[in-house]
DODODREN-966473 format. One record per residue (C-alpha): residue number from 0; x, y negated, z negated. Coordinates in nm, 2 decimals. Layout:
! DODODREN-966473
[atom NUM, [X, Y, Z]]
...
***
This chain:
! DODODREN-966473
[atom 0, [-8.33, -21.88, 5.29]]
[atom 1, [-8.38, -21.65, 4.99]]
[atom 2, [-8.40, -21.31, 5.23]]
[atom 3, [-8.12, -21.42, 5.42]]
[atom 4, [-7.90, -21.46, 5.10]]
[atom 5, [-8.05, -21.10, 4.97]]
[atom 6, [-7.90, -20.93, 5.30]]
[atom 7, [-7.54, -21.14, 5.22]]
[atom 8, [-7.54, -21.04, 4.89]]
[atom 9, [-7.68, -20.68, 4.99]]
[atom 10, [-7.40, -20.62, 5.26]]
[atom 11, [-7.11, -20.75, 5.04]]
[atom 12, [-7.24, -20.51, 4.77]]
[atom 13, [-7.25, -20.23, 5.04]]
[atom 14, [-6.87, -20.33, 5.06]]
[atom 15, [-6.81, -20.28, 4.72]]
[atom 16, [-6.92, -19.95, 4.70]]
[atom 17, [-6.86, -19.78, 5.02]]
[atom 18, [-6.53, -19.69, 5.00]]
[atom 19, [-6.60, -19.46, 4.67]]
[atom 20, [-6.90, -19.31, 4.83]]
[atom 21, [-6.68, -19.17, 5.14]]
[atom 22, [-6.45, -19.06, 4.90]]
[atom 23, [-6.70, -18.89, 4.66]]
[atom 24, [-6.68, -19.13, 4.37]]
[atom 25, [-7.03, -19.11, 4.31]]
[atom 26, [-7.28, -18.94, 4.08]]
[atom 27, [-7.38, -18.61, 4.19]]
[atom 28, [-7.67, -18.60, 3.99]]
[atom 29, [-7.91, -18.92, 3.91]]
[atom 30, [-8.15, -18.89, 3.60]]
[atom 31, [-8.44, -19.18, 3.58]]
[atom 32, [-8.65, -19.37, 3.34]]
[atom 33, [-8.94, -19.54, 3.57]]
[atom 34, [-9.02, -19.78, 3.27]]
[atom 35, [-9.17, -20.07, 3.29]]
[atom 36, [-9.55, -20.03, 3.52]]
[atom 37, [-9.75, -20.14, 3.33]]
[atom 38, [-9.58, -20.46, 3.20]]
[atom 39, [-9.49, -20.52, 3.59]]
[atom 40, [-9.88, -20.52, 3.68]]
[atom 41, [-9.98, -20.73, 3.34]]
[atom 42, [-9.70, -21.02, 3.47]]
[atom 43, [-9.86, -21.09, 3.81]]
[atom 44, [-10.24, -21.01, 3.66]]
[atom 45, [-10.31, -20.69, 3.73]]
[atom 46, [-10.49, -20.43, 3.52]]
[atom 47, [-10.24, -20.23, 3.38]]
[atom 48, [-10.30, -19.91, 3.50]]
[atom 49, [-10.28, -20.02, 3.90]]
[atom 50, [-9.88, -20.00, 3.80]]
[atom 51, [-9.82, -19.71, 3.82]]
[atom 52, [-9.96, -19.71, 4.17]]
[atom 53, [-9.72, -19.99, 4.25]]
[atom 54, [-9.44, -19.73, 4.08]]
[atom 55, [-9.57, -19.44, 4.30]]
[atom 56, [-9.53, -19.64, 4.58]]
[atom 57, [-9.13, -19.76, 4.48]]
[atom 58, [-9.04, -19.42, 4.43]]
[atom 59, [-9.08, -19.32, 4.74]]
[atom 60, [-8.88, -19.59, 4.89]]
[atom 61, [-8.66, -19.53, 4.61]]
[atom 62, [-8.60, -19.14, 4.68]]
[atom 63, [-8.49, -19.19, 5.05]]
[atom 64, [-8.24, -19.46, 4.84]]
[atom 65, [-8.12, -19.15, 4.67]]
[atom 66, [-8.05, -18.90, 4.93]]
[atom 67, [-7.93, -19.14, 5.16]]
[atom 68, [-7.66, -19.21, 4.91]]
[atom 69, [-7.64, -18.79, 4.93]]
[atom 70, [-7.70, -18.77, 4.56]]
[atom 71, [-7.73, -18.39, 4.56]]
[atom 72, [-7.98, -18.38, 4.20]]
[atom 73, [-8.23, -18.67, 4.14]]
[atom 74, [-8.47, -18.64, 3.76]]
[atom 75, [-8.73, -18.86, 3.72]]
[atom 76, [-8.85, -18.87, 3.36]]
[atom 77, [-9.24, -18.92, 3.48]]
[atom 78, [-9.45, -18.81, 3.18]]
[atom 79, [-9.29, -18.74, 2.80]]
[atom 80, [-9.51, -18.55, 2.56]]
[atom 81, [-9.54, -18.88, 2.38]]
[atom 82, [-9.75, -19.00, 2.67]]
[atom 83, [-10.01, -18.78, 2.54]]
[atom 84, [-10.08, -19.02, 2.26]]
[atom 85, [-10.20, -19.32, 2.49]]
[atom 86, [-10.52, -19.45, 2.57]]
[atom 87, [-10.75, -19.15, 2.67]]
[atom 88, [-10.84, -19.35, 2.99]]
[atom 89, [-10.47, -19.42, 3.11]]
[atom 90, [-10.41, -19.03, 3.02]]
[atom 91, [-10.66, -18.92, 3.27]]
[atom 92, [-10.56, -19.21, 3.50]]
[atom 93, [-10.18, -19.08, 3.52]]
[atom 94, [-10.27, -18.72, 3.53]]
[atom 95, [-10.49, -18.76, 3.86]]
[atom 96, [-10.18, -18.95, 3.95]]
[atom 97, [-10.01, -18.68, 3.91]]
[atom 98, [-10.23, -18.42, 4.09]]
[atom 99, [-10.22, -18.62, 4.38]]
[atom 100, [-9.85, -18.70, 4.41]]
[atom 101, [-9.80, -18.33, 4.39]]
[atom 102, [-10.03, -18.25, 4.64]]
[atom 103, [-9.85, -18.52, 4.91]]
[atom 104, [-9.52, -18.31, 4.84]]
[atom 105, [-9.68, -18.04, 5.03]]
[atom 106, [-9.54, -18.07, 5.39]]
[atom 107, [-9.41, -18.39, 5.30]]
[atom 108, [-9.22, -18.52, 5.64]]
[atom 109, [-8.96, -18.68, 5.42]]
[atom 110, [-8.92, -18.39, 5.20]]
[atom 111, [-8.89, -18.15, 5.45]]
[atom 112, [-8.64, -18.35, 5.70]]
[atom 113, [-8.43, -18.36, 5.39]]
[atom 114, [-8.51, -18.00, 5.31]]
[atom 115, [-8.53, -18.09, 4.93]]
[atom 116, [-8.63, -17.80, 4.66]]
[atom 117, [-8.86, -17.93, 4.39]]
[atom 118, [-8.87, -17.82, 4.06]]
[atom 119, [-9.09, -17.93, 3.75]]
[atom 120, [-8.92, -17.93, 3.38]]
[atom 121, [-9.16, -17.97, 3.04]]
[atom 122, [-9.45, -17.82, 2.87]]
[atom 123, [-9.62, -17.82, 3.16]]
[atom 124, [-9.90, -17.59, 2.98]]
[atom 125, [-10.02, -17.87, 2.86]]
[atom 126, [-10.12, -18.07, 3.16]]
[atom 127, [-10.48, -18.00, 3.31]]
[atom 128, [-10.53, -17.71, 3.53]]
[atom 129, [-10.55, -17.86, 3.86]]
[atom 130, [-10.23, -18.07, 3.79]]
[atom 131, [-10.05, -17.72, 3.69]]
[atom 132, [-10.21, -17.60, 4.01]]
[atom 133, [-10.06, -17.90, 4.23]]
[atom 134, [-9.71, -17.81, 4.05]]
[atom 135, [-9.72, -17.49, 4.17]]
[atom 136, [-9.76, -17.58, 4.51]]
[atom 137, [-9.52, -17.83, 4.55]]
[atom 138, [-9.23, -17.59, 4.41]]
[atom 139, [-9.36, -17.32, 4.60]]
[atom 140, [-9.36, -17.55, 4.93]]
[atom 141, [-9.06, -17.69, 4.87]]
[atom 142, [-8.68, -17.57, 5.04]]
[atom 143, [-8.42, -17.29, 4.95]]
[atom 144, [-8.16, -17.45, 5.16]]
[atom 145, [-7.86, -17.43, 4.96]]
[atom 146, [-7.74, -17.74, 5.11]]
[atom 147, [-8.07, -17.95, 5.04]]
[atom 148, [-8.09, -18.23, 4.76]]
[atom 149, [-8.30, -18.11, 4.45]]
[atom 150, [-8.59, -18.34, 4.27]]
[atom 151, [-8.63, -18.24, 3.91]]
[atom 152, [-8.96, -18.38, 3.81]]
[atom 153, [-9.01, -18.42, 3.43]]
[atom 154, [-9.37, -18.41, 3.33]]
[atom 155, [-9.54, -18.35, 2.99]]
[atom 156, [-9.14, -18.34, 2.90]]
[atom 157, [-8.98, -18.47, 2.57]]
[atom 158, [-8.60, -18.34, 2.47]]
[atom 159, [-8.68, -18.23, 2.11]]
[atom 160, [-8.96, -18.00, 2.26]]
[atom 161, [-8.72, -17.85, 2.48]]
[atom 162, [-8.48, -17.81, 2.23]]
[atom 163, [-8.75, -17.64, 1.98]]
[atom 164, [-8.86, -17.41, 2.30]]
[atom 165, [-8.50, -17.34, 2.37]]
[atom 166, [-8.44, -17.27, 2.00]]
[atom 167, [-8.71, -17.03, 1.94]]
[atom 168, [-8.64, -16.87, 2.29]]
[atom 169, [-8.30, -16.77, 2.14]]
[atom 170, [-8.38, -16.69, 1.80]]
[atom 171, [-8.65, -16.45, 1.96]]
[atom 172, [-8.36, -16.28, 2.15]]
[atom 173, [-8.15, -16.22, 1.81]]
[atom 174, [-8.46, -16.11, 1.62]]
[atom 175, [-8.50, -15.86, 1.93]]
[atom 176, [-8.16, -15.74, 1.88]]
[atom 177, [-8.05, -15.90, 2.25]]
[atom 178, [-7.81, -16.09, 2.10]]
[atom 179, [-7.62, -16.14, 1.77]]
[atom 180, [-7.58, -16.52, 1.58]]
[atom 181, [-7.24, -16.49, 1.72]]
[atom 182, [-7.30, -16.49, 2.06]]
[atom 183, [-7.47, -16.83, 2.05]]
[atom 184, [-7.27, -17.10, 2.22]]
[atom 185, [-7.31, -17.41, 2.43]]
[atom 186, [-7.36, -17.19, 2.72]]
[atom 187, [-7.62, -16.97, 2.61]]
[atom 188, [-7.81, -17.29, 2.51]]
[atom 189, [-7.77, -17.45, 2.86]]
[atom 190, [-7.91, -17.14, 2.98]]
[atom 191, [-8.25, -17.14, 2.77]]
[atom 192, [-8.26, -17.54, 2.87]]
[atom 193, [-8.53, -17.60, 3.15]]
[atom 194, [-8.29, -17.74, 3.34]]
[atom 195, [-8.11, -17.38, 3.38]]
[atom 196, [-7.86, -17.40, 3.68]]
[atom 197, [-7.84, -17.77, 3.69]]
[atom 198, [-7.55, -17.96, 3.62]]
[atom 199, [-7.57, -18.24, 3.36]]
[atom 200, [-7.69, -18.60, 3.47]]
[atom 201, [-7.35, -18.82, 3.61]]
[atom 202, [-7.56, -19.13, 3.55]]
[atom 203, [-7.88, -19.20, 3.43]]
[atom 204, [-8.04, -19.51, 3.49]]
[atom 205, [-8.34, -19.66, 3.28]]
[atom 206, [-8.55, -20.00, 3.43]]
[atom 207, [-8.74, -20.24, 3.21]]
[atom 208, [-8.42, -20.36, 3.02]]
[atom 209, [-8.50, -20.16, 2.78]]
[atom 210, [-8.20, -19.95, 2.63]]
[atom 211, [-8.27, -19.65, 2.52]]
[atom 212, [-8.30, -19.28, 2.62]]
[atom 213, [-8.62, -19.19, 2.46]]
[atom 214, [-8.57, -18.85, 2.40]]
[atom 215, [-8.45, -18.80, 2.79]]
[atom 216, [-8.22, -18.50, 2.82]]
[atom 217, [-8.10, -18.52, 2.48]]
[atom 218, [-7.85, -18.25, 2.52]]
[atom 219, [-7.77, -18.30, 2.94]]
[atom 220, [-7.73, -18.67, 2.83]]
[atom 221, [-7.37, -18.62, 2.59]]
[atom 222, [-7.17, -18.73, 2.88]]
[atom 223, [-7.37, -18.90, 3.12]]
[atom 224, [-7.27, -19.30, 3.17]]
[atom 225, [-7.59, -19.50, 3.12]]
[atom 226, [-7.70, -19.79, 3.28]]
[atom 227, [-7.98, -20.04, 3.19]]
[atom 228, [-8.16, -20.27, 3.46]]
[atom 229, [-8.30, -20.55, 3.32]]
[atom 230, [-8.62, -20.49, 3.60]]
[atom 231, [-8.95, -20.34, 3.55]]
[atom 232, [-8.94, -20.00, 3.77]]
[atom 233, [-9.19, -20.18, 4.08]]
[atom 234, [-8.94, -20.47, 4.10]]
[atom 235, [-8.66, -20.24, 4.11]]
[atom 236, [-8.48, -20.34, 4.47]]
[atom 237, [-8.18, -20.13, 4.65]]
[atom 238, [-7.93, -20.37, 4.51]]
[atom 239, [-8.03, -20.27, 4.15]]
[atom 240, [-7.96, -19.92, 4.27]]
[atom 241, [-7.62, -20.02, 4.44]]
[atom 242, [-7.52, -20.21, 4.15]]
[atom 243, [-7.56, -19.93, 3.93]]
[atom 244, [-7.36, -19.70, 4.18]]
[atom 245, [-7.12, -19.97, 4.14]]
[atom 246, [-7.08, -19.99, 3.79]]
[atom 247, [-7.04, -19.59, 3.77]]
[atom 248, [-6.74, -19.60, 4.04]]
[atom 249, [-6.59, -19.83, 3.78]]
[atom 250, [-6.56, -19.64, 3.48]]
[atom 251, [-6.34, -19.40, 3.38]]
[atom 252, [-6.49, -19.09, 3.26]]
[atom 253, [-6.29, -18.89, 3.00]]
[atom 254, [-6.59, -18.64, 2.83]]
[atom 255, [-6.45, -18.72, 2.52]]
[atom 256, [-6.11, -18.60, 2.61]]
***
């Protein structure tokens, strides 16, 4: 009975959004806060760290979601530079995590049928060697096709580091003589940002109920419409993605106008 009223409920909300979607009232680009693993894992039992597998696992479900949707710019805020303070053990845990995710990228089927570019935004400097390495594979693997969906990966990524890396970036220029004070604006910042040549996040959508950007593209974020799902990122179901599609098609964005 339950699955049968999920694919009601699922359909009718397909209805609701449809429309918008053929007419391109939709985000273009989709920033995410997987939050909520290791809660998800403690709530049926689990050892804690065996979430994040079950969050590897959702995002790739999650990620054909996305493009299917033909959301042109997916982020996934995956690792912050706060990270680095937890348990040594989860650190490693999560960065083997990572090594291997990276790796599968490489002749993905899925990311190749959707010819999707990858590219990896943070300190990454400060990830182990062989995670680095498996970065630099998957970008390098990855499509140039214009037309192709782009994954922004955010690892070893906090948005006051990139603002202090952006900042001295600039102030190195002007101290070089490449620039004056004057010349600074909002666009010479977006350009030292290390999301250079992507637009700013339509929506950005955090699980766990928890509501908060923590740090997440502090400057994309000024305009972005937020939405909180009150689900830990495993549990997180196509309907909570609709429903957040949804809720964007209703509002009326004025960028403070």
């Amino acid at each position: 009975m339950e699955s049968i009223l999920y694919r009601l409920y699922e359909r009718r909300l397909w209805a609701q959004i449809k429309d918008g979607i053929d007419q391109g009232i939709h985000p273009k680009h989709v920033a995410l806060i997987m939050d909520g693993n290791r809660r998800y894992a403690r709530s049926r039992n689990l050892p804690s760290y065996f979430g994040h597998h079950l969050g590897k696992k959702k995002l790739k479900e999650m990620l054909r979601w996305f493009w299917d949707l033909q959301i042109q710019y997916v982020t996934l805020y995956a690792f912050s530079t706060e990270n680095f303070d937890r348990d040594e053990r989860e650190v490693k845990e999560l960065m083997q995590l990572a090594e291997t995710t990276f790796r599968e990228i490489v002749g993905h089927p899925e990311i190749e049928k959707r010819k999707a570019k990858i590219k990896v935004i943070g300190r990454t400097s400060l990830l182990p060697e062989k995670v680095q390495e498996a970065i630099k594979a998957a970008e390098e693997s990855s499509s140039n096709e214009p037309d192709g969906p782009t994954l922004i990966i955010a690892i070893g990524y906090g948005g006051r580091a990139e603002m202090i890396d952006a900042i001295k970036s600039i102030a190195t220029k002007v101290e070089s003589g490449q620039m004056t004070v004057n010349d600074i604006n909002e666009v010479v910042v977006d350009r030292h940002l290390y999301t250079n040549g992507i637009p700013d996040p339509d929506l950005i959508i955090r699980t766990s109920g928890e509501e908060r950007l923590s740090g997440f593209l502090t400057w994309q974020s000024a305009y972005s419409e937020l939405y909180f799902a009150d689900v830990y990122f495993p549990g997180f179901r196509k309907i909570d993605l609709w429903r957040a599609i949804r809720t964007y098609q209703s509002r009326q964005r004025r960028f403070g106008k």
